[in-house]
N, C-alpha and C positions, 0 to 999 in steps of 0.2 A: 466574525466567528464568535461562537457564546462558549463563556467561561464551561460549561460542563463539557464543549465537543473538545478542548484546549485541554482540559484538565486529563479528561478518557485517553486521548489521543497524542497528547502533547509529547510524548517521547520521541514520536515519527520525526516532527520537525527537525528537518534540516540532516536529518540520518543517510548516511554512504547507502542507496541500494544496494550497494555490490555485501553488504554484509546479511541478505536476506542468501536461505539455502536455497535454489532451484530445485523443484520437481518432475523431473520431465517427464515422469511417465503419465500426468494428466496435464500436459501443455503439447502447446501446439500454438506454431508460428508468433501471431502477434496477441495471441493469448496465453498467461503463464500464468502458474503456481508456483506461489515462496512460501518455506513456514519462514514466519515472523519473530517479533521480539516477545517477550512472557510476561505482559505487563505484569504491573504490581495489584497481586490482588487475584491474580488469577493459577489457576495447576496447570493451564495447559500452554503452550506458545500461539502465536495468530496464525490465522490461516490464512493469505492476502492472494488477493487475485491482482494482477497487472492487465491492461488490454493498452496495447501500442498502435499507434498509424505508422505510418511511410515517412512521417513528418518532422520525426526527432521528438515525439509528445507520449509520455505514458501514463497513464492515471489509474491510481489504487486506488485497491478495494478490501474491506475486510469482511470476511465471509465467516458468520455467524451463523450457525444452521441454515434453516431455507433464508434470512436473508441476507443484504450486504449495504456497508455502508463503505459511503464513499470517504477515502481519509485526503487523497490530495494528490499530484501530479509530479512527474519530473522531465525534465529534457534531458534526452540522453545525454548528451555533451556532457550536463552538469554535473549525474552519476545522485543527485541529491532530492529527496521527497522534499516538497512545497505543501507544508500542512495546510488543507481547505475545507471547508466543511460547503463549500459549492463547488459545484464538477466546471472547468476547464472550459469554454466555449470561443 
């Protein structure tokens, strides 16, 4: 992972999902929307997409107008983001 995706992002690491707010009224199933945390720097809070399997694997997303970067993965079990700047395979 490179020092600029570490520095943008670095607050995720290692962060309780359970403190993102759910939005249900544009989620659905193993697809969800949290608002996020406000980084520094910025007026607004994140906007973070989640997409789950069946498998106990969920991996985040930060959605940035039309695009989204990938920020990193959690096992449900764990309840914890695993900061990645590669997607989960």
């Amino acid at each position: 992972m490179d020092e600029h995706f570490k520095k943008r992002y670095g607050v995720y690491d290692g962060i309780d999902t359970g403190t993102f707010k759910h939005i249900p009224e544009i989620s659905c199933y193993n697809n969800n929307y949290y608002i996020g945390l406000k980084r520094e720097g910025s007026v607004t809070n994140d906007l973070i997409f989640a997409h789950s399997n069946d498998d106990n694997l969920t991996e985040y997303y930060i959605v940035n107008g039309n695009s989204v970067t990938y920020i990193g993965y959690e096992f449900t079990n764990e309840g914890v983001l695993n900061l990645s700047d590669v997607e989960f395979t």
